[in-house]
PDB file with one MODEL, atoms N, CA, C and O in Angstrom:
MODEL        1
ATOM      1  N   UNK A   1       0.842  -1.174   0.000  1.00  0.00           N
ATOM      2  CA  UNK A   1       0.000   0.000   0.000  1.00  0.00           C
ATOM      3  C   UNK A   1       0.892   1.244   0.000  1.00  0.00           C
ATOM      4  O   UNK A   1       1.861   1.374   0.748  1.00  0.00           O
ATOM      5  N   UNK A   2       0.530   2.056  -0.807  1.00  0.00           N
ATOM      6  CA  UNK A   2       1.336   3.761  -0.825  1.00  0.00           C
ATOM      7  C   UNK A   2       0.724   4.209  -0.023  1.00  0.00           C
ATOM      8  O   UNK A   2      -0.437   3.904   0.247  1.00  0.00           O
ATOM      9  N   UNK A   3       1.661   5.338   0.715  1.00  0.00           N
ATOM     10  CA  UNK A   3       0.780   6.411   1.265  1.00  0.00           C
ATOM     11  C   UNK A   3       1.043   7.713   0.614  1.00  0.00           C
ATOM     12  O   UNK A   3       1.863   7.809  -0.299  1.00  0.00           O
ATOM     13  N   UNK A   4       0.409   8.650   1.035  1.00  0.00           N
ATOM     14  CA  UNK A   4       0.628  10.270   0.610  1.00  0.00           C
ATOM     15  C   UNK A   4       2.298  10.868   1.040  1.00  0.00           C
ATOM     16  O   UNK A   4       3.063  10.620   1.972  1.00  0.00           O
ATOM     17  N   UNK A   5       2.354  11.610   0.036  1.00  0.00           N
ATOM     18  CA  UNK A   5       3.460  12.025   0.520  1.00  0.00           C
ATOM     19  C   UNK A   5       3.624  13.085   1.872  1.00  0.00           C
ATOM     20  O   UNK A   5       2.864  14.047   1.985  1.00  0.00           O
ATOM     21  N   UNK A   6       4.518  12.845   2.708  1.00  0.00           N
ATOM     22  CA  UNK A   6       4.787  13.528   3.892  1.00  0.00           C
ATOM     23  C   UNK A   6       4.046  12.676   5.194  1.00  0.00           C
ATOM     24  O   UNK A   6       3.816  13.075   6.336  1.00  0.00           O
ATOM     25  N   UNK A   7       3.739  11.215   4.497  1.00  0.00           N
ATOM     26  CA  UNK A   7       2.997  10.725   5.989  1.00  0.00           C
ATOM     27  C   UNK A   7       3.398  10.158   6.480  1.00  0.00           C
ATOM     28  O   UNK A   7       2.767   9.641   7.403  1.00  0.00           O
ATOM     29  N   UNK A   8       4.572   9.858   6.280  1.00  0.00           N
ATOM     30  CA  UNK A   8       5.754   8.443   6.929  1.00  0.00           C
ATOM     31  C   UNK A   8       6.036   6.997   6.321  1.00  0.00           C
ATOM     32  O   UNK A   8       5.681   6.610   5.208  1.00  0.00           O
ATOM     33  N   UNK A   9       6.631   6.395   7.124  1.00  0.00           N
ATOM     34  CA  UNK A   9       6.906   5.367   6.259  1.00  0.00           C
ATOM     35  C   UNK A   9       6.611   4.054   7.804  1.00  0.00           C
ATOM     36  O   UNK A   9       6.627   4.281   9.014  1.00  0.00           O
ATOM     37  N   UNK A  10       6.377   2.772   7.065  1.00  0.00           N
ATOM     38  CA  UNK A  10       7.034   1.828   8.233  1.00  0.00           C
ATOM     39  C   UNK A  10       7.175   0.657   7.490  1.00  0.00           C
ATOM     40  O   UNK A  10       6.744   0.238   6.416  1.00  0.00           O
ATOM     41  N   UNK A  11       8.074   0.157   8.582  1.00  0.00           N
ATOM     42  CA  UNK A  11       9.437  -0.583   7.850  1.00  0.00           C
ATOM     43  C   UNK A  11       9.316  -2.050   8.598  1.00  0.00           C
ATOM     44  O   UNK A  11       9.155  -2.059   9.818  1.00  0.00           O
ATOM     45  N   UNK A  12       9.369  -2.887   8.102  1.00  0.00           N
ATOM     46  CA  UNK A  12       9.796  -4.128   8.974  1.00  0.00           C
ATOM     47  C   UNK A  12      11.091  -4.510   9.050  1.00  0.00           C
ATOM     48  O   UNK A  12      11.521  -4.925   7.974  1.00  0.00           O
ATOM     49  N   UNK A  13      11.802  -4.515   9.874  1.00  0.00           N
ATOM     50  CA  UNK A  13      12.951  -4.805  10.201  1.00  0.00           C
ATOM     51  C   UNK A  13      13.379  -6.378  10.976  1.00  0.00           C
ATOM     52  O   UNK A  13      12.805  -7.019  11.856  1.00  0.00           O
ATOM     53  N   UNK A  14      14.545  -6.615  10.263  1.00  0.00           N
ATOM     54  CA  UNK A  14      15.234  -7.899  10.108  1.00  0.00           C
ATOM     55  C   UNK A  14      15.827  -8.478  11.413  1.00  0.00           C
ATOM     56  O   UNK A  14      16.340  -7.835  12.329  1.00  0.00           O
ATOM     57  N   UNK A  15      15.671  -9.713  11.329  1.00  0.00           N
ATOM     58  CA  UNK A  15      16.261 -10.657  12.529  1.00  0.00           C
ATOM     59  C   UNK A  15      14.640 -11.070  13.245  1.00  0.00           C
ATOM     60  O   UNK A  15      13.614 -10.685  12.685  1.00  0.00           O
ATOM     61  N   UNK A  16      14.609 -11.677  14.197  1.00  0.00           N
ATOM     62  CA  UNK A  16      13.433 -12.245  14.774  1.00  0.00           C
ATOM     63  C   UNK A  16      12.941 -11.337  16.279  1.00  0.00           C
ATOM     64  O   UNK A  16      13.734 -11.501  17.207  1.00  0.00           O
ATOM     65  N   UNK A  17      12.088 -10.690  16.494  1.00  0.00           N
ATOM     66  CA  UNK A  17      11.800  -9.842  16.943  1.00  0.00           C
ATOM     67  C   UNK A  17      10.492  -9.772  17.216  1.00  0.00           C
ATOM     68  O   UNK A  17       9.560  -9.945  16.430  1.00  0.00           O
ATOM     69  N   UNK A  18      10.434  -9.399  18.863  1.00  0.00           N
ATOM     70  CA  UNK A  18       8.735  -9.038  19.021  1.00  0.00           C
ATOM     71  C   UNK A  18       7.878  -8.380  18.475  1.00  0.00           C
ATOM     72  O   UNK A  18       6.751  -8.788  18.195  1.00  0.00           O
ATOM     73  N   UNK A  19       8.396  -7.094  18.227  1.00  0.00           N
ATOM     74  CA  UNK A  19       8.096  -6.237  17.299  1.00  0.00           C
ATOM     75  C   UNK A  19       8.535  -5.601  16.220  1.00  0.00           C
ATOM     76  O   UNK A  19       9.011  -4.481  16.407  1.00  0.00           O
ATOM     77  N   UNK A  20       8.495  -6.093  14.961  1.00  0.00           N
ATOM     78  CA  UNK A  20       9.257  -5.599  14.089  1.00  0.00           C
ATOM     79  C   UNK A  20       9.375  -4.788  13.170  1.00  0.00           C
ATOM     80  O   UNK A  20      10.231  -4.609  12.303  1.00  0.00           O
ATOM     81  N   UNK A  21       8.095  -4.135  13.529  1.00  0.00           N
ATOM     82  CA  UNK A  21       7.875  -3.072  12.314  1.00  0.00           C
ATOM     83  C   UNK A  21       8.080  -1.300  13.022  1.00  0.00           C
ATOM     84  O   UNK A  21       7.773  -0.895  14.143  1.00  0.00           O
ATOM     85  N   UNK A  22       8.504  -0.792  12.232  1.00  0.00           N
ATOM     86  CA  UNK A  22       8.899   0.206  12.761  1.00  0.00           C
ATOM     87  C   UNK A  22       7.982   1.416  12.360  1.00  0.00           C
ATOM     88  O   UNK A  22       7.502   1.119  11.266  1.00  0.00           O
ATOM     89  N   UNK A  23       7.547   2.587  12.738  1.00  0.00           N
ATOM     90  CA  UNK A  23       6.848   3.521  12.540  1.00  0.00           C
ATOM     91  C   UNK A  23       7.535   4.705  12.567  1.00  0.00           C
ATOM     92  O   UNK A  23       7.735   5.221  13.666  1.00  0.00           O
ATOM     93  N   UNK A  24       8.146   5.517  11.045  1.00  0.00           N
ATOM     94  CA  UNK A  24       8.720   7.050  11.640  1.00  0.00           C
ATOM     95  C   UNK A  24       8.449   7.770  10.505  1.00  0.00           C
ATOM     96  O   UNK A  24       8.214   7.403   9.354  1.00  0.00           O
ATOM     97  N   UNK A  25       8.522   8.895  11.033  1.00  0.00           N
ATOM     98  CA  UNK A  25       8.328  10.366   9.961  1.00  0.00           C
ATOM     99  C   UNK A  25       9.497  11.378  10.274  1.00  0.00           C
ATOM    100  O   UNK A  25      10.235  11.335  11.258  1.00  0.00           O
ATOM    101  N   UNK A  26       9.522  12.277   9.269  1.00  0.00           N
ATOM    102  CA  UNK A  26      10.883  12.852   8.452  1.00  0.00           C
ATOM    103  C   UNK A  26      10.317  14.251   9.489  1.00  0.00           C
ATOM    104  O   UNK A  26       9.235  14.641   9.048  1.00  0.00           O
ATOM    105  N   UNK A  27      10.644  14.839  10.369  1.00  0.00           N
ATOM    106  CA  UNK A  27      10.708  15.830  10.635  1.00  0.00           C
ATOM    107  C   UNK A  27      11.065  16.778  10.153  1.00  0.00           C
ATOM    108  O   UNK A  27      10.302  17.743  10.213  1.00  0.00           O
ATOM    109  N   UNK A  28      12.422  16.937   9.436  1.00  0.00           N
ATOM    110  CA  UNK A  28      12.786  17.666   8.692  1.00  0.00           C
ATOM    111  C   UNK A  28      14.335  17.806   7.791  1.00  0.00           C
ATOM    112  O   UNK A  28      15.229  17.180   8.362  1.00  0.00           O
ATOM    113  N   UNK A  29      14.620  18.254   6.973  1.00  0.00           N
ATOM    114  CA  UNK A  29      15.174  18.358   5.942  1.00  0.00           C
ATOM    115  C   UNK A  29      16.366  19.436   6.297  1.00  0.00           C
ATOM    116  O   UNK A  29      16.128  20.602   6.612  1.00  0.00           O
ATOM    117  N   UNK A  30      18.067  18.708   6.171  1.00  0.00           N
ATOM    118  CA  UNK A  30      19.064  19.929   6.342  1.00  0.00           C
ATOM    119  C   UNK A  30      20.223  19.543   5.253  1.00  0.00           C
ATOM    120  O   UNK A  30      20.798  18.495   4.958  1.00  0.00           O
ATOM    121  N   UNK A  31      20.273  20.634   4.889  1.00  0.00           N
ATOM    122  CA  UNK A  31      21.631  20.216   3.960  1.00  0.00           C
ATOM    123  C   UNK A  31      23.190  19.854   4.377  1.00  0.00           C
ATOM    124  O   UNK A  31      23.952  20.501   5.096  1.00  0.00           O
ATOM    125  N   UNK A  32      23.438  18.441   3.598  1.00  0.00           N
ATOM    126  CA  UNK A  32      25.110  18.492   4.106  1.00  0.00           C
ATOM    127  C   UNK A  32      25.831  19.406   3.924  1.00  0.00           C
ATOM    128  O   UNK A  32      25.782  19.481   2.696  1.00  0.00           O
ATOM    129  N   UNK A  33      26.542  20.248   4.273  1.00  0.00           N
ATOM    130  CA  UNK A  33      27.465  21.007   4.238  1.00  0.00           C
ATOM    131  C   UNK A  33      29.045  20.448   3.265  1.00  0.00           C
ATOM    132  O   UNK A  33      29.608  21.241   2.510  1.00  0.00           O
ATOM    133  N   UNK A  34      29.435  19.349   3.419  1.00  0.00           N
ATOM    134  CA  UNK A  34      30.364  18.359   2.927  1.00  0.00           C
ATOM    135  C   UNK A  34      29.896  17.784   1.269  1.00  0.00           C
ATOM    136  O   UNK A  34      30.341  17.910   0.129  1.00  0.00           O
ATOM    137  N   UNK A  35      29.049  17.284   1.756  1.00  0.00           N
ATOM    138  CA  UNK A  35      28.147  16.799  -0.358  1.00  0.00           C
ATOM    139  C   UNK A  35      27.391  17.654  -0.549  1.00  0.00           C
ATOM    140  O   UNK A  35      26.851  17.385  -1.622  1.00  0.00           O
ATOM    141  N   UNK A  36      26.884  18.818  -0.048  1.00  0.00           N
ATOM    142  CA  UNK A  36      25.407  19.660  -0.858  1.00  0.00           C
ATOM    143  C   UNK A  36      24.130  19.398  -1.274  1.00  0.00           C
ATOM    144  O   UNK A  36      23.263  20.051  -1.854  1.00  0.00           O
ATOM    145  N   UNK A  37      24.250  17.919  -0.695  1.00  0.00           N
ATOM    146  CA  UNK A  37      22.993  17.604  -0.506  1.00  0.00           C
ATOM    147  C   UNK A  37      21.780  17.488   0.344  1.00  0.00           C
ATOM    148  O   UNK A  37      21.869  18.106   1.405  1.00  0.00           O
ATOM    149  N   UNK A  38      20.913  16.990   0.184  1.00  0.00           N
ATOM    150  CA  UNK A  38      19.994  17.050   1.374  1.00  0.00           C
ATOM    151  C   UNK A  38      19.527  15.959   2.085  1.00  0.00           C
ATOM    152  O   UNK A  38      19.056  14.946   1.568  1.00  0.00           O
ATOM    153  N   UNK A  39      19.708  16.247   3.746  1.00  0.00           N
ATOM    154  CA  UNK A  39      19.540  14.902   4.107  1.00  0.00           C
ATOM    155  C   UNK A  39      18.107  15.336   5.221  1.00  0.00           C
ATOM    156  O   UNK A  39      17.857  16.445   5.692  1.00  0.00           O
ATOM    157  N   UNK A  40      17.003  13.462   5.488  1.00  0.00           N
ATOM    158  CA  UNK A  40      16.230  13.876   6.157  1.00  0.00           C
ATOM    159  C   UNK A  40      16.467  13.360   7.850  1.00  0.00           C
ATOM    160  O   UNK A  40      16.989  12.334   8.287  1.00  0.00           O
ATOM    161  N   UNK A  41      16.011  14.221   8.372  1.00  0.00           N
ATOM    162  CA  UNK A  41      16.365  14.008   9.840  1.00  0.00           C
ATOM    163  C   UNK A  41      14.852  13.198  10.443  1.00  0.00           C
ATOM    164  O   UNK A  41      13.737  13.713  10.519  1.00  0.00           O
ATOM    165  N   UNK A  42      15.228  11.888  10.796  1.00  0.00           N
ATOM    166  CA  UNK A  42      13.479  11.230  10.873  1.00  0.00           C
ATOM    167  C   UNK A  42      13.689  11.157  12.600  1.00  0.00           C
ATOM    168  O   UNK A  42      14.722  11.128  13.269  1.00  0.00           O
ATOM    169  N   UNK A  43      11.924  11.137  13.088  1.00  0.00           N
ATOM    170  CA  UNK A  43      11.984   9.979  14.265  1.00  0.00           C
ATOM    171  C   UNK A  43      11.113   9.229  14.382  1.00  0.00           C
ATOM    172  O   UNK A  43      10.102   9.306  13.683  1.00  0.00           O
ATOM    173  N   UNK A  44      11.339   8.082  15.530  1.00  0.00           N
ATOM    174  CA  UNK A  44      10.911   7.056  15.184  1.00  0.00           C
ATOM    175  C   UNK A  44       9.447   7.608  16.441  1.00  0.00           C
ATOM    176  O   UNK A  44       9.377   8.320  17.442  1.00  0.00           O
ATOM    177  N   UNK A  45       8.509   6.782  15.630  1.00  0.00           N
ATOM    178  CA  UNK A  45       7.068   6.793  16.219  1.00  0.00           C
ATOM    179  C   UNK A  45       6.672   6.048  17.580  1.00  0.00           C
ATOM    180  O   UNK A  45       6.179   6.385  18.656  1.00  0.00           O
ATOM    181  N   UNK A  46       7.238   4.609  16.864  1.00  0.00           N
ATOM    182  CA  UNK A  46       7.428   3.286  17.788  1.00  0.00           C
ATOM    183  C   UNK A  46       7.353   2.188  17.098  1.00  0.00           C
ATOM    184  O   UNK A  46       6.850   2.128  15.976  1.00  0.00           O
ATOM    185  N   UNK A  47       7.891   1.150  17.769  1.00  0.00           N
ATOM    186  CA  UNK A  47       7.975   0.008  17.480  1.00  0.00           C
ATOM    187  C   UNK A  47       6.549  -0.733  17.569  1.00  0.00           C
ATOM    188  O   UNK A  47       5.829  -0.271  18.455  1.00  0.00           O
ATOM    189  N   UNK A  48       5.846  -2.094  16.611  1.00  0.00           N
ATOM    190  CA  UNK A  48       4.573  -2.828  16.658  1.00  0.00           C
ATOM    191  C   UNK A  48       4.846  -4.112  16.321  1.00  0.00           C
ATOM    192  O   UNK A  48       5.834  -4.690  15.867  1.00  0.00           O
ATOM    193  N   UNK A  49       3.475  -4.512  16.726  1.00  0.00           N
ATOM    194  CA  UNK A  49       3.943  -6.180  16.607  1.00  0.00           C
ATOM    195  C   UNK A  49       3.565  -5.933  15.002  1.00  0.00           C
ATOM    196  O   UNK A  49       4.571  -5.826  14.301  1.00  0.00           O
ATOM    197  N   UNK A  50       2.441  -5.836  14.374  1.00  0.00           N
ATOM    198  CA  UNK A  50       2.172  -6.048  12.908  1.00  0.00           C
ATOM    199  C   UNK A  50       1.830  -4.828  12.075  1.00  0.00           C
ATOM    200  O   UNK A  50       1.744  -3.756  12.673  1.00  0.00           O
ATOM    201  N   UNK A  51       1.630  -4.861  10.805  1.00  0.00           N
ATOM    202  CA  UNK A  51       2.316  -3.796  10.075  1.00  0.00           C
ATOM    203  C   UNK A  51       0.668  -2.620  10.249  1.00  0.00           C
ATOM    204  O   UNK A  51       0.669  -1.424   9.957  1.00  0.00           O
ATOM    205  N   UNK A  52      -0.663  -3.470  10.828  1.00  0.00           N
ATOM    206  CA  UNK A  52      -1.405  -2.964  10.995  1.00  0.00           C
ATOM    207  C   UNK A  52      -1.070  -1.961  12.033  1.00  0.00           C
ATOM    208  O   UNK A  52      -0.986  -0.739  11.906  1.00  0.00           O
ATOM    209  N   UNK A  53      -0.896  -2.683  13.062  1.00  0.00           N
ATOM    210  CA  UNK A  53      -0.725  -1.952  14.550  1.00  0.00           C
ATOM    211  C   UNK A  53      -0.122  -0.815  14.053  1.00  0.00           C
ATOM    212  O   UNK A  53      -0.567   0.279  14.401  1.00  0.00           O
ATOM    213  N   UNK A  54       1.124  -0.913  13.048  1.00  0.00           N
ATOM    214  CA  UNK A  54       2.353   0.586  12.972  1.00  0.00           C
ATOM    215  C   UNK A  54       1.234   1.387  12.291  1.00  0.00           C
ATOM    216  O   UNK A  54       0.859   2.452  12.782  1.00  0.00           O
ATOM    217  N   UNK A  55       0.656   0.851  11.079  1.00  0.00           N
ATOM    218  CA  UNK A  55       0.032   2.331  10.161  1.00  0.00           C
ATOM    219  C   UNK A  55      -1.164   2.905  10.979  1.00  0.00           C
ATOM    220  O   UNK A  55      -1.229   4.132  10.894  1.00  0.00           O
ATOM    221  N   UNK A  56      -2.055   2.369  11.693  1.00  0.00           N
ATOM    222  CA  UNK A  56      -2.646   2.642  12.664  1.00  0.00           C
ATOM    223  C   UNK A  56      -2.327   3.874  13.756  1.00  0.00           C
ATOM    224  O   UNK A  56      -3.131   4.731  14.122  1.00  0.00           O
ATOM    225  N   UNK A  57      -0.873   3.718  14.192  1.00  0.00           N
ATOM    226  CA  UNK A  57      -0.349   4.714  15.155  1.00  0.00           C
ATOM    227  C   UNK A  57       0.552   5.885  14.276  1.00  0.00           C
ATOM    228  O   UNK A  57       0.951   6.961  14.723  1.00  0.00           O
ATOM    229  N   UNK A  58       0.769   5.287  12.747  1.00  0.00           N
ATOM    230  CA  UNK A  58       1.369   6.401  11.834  1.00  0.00           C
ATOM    231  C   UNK A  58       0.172   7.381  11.585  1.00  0.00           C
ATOM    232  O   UNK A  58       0.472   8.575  11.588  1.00  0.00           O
ATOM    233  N   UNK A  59      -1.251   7.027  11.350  1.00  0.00           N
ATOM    234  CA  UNK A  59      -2.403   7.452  11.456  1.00  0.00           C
ATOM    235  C   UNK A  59      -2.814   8.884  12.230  1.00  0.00           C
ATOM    236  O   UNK A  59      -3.045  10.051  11.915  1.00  0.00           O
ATOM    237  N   UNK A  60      -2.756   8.025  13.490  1.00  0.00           N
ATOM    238  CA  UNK A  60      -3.522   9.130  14.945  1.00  0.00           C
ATOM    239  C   UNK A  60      -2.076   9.877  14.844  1.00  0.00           C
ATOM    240  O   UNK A  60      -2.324  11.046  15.140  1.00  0.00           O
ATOM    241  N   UNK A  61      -0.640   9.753  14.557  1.00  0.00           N
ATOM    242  CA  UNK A  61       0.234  10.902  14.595  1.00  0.00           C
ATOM    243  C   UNK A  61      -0.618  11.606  13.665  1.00  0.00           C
ATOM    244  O   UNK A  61      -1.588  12.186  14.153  1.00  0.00           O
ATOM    245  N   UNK A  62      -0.461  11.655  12.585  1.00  0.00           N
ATOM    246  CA  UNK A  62      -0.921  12.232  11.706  1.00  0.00           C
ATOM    247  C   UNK A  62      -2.149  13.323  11.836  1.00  0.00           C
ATOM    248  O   UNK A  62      -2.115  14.501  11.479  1.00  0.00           O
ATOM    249  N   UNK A  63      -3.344  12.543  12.502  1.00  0.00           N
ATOM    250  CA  UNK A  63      -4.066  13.311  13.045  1.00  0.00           C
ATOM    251  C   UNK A  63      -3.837  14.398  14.385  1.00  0.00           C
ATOM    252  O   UNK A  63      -4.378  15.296  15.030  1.00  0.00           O
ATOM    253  N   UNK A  64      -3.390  14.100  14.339  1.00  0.00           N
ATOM    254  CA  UNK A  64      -2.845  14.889  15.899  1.00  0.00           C
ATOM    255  C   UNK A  64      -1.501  14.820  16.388  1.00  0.00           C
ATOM    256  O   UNK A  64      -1.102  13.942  17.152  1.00  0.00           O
ATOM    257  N   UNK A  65      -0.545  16.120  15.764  1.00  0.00           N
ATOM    258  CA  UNK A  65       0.799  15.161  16.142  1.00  0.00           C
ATOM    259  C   UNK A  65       1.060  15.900  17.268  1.00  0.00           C
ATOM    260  O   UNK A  65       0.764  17.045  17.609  1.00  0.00           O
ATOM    261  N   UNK A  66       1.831  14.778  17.902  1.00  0.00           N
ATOM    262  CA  UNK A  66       2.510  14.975  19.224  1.00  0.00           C
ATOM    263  C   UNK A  66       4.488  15.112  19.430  1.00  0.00           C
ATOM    264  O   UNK A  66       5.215  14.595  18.582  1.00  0.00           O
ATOM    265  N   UNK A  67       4.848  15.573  20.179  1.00  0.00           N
ATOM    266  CA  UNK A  67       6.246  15.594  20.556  1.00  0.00           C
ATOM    267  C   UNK A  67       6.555  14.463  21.288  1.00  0.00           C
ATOM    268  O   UNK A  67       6.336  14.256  22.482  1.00  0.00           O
ATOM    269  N   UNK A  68       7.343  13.400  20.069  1.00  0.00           N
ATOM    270  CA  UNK A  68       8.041  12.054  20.185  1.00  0.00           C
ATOM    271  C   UNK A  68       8.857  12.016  21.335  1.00  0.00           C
ATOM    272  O   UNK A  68       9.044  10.921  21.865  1.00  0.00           O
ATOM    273  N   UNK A  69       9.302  12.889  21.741  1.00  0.00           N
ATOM    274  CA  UNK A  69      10.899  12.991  22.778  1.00  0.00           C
ATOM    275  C   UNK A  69       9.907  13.269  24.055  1.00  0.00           C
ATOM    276  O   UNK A  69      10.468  13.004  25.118  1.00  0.00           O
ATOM    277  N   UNK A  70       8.809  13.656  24.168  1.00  0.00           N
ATOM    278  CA  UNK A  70       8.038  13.840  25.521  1.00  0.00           C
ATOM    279  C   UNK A  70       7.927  12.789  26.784  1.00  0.00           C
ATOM    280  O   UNK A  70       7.212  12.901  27.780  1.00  0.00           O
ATOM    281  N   UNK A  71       8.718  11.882  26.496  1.00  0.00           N
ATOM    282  CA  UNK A  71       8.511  10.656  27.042  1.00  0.00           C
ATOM    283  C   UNK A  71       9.895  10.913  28.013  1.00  0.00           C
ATOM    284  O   UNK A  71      10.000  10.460  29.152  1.00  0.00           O
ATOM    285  N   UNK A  72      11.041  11.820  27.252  1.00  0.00           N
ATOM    286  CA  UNK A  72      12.474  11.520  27.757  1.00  0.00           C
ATOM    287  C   UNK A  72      12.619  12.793  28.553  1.00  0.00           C
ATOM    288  O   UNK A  72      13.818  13.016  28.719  1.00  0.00           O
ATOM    289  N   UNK A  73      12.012  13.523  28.995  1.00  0.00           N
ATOM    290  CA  UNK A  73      11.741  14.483  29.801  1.00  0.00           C
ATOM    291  C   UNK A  73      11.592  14.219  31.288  1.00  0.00           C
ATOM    292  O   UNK A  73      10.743  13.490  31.802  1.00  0.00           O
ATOM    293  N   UNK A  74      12.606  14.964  31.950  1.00  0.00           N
ATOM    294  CA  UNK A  74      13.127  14.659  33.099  1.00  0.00           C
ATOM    295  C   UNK A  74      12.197  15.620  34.197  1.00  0.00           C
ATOM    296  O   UNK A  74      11.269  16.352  33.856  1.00  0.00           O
ATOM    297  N   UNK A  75      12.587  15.462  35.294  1.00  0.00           N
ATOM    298  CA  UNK A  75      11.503  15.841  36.223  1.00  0.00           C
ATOM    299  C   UNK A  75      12.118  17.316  36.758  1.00  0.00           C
ATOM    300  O   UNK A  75      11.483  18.163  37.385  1.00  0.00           O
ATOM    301  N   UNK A  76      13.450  17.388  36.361  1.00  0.00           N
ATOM    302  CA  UNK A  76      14.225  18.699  36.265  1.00  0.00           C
ATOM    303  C   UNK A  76      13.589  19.913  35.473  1.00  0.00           C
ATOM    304  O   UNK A  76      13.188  20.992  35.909  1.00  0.00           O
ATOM    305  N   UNK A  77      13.615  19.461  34.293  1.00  0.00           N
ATOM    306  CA  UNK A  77      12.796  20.422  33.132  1.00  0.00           C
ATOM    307  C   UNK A  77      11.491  20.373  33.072  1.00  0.00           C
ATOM    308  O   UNK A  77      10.956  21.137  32.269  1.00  0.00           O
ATOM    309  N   UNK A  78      10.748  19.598  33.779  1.00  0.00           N
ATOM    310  CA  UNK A  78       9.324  19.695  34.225  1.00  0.00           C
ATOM    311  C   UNK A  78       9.114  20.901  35.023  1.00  0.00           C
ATOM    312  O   UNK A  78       8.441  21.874  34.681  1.00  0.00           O
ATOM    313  N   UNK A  79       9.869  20.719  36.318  1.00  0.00           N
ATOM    314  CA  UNK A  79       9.971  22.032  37.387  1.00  0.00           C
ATOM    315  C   UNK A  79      10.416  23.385  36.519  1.00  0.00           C
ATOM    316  O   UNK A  79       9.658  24.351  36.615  1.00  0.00           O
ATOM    317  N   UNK A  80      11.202  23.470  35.961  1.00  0.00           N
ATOM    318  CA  UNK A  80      11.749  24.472  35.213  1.00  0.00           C
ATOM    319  C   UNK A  80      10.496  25.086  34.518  1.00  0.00           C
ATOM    320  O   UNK A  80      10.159  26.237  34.796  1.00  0.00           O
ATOM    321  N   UNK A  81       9.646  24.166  33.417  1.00  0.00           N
ATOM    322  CA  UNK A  81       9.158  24.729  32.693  1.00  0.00           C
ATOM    323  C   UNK A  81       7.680  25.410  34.028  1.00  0.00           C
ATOM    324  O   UNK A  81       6.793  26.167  33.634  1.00  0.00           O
TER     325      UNK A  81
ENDMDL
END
């Protein structure tokens, strides 16, 4: 199945694994400085057991996106903010 462009991709990834399909989108786009080309800077959504489960959660990002790294937020910069 295709999707639209700019909606992500997911990937099944190799070796034997609980979950193997992967879910990420391209945040954004910077040029190498060294080749002049352009590279994309992705992150990952999350890991699923089947390729349903990933496009499913590539989905509700989509609908509503959220900040991926919110999870790695310390209780330091909680108080701060």
């Amino acid at each position: 199945m295709k999707l639209p462009n700019g909606f992500g991709s997911v990937y099944k990834l190799s070796g034997n694994r609980r979950k193997p399909y992967r879910a990420i989108v391209t945040k954004q786009w910077q040029i190498d400085t060294e080749t002049g080309k352009w590279k994309q800077k992705r992150k990952t959504i999350g890991y699923y057991e089947n390729k349903k489960e990933a496009l499913q959660a590539l989905a509700d990002y989509n609908k509503s996106p959220y900040d991926v790294d919110s999870s790695k937020v310390t209780f330091q910069e909680v108080f701060e903010r």
